[in-house]
N, C-alpha and C positions, 0 to 999 in steps of 0.2 A: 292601708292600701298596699303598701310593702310587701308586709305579711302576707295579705293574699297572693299576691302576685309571685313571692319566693316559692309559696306552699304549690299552691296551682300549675304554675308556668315552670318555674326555675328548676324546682323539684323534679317536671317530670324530664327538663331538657337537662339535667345533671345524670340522671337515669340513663337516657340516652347514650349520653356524650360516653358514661360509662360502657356502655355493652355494644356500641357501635363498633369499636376496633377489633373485639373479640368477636362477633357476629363476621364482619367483612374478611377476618383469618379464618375462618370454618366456611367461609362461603356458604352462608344461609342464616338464616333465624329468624322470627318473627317479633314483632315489636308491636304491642297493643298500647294506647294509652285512651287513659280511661277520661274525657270530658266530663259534658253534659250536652243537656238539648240546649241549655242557655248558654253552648256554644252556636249556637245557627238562629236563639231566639232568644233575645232583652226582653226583659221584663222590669217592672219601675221598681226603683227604692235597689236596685242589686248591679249597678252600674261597672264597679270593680269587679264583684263575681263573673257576672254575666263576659265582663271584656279580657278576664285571664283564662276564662273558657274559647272564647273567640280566637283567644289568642293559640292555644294547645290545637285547635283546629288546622289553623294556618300552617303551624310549625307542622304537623304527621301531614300536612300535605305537601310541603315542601321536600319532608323526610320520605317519604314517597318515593320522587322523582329521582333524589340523590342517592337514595339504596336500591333501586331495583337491578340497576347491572351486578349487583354483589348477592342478586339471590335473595335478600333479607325483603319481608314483608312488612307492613306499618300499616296497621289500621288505627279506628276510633271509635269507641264505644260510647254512644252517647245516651247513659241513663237520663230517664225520667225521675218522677217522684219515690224512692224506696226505704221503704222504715229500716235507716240509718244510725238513726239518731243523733241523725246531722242539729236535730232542731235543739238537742241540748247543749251543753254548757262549752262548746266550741260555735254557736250562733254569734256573731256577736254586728248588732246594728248600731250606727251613730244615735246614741242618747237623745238629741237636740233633736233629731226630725221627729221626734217622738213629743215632743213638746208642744203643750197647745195653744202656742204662740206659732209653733210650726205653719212655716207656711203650707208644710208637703202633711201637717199633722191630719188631714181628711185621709189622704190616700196614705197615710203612716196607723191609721186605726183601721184600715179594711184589709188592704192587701196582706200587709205580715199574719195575721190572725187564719187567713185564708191559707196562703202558703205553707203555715207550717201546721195544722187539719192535713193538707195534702199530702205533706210529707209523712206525718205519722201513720195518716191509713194507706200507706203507699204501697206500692208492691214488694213481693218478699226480694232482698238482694239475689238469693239465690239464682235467680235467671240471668241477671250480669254473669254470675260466675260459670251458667253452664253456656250461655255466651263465648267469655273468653275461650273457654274449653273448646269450643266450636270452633272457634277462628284457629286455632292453635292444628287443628286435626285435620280439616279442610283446606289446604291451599287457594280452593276458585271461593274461598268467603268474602263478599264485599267487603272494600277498602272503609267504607263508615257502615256500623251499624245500629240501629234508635232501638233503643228500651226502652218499656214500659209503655203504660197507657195515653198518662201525657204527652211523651214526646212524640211516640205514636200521631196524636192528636194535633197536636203543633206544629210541627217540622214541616208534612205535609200544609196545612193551614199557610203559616209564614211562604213555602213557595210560591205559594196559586195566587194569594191577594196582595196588594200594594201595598207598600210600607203603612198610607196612612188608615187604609180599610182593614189591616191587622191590629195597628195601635187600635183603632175605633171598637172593634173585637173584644181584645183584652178588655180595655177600661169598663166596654160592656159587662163584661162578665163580673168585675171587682166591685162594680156598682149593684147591680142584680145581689151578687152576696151581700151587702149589704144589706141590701134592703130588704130581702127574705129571713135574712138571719139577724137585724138590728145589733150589728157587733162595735161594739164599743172598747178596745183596750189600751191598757198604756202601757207605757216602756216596761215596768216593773211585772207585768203579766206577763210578757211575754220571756222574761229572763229569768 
C-alpha cells in the first residue's frame, strides 16, 4: 500500500514540488500528470490503486488553482486500458484474495482475468503521448483529458448514474464475462 502510494501520489507530488519553483521564476510552464480513469472510477479488488489515483486527481486540481497567477498550467491525463505491460511482472495482487477459501475468491477469479485481456488488447500508448504533445502546444486544452476507449466509456457512465446503479453496471458486466467466457483462474495464472 505504501509502495503504491510513494510510486503513484508521492512520485508525481515530488516531481512537482521539483519544477514548481523553476516554472513560477520563468513565469510559465506546463505541468501534465498522468492518472487514470480509476481516478474518477473504482473498480473492485484495486482499492489502493484506484484511491492513489483519486488521489493525483485532487492534488492537479488543487495545483490548478495555486498556479494559475504564475502562468503555469496543470492538467490530467486520464488513460484508459493501454498495452503497457503494466500486466507483467510489476502486477502485483494480495495472494490470500486469491485463495479458495477467499471470501472475495468469486470475484478474485473473474475480474483480474477480465482486466488484464483488457489491458493487453488495449490501445496503443502512443495517443497518451500525442495527447501530452497536444496539451503542451495548445494553451485553451482542457484542464482533464480521458484516453482511450474505456475511460471514454466509463467516466462519462460514472457521471450520469448513482453510485449504486454504476456498481450494479460493473458487477453486471464481471458477471456476464463470466459466464460467456467460464473463466476460472488462480493466483499462479495470473503471475
Amino acid at each position: 500500500m505504501k509502495n503504491q502510494f510513494d510510486v503513484n501520489l508521492f512520485g508525481v507530488f515530488r516531481v512537482c514540488k521539483a519544477v514548481i519553483p523553476l516554472m513560477r521564476e520563468q513565469k510559465g510552464g506546463v505541468i501534465i500528470n498522468v492518472s487514470s480513469f480509476l481516478g474518477k472510477v473504482a473498480l473492485p479488488l484495486l482499492s489502493f490503486y484506484s484511491a492513489s489515483k483519486f488521489a493525483i486527481e485532487g492534488m492537479t486540481d488543487s495545483l490548478r488553482y495555486e498556479l494559475k497567477d504564475f502562468n503555469i498550467r496543470v492538467h490530467s491525463v486520464m488513460p484508459g486500458f493501454f498495452k503497457t505491460n503494466f500486466t507483467g511482472e510489476d502486477l502485483v495482487m494480495n495472494k490470500d484474495t486469491f485463495n479458495k477459501s477467499s471470501v472475495y475468491a468469486p470475484l478474485a477469479s473473474t475480474f483480474p482475468p477480465q482486466l488484464i485481456e483488457e489491458i493487453n488488447n488495449g490501445s496503443d500508448p502512443r495517443l497518451v503521448a500525442e495527447i501530452i504533445l497536444d496539451i503542451i502546444q495548445y494553451d485553451t486544452f482542457p484542464a482533464r483529458v480521458i484516453a482511450g476507449e474505456k475511460a471514454q466509456k466509463f467516466i462519462p457512465m460514472r457521471t450520469e448514474l448513482s453510485d449504486e446503479d454504476f456498481e450494479s453496471r460493473v458487477m453486471d458486466q464481471i458477471i456476464e464475462y463470466l459466464h460467456y467466457n467460464c473463466v476460472t483462474i488462480s493466483y499462479e495464472d495470473l503471475s
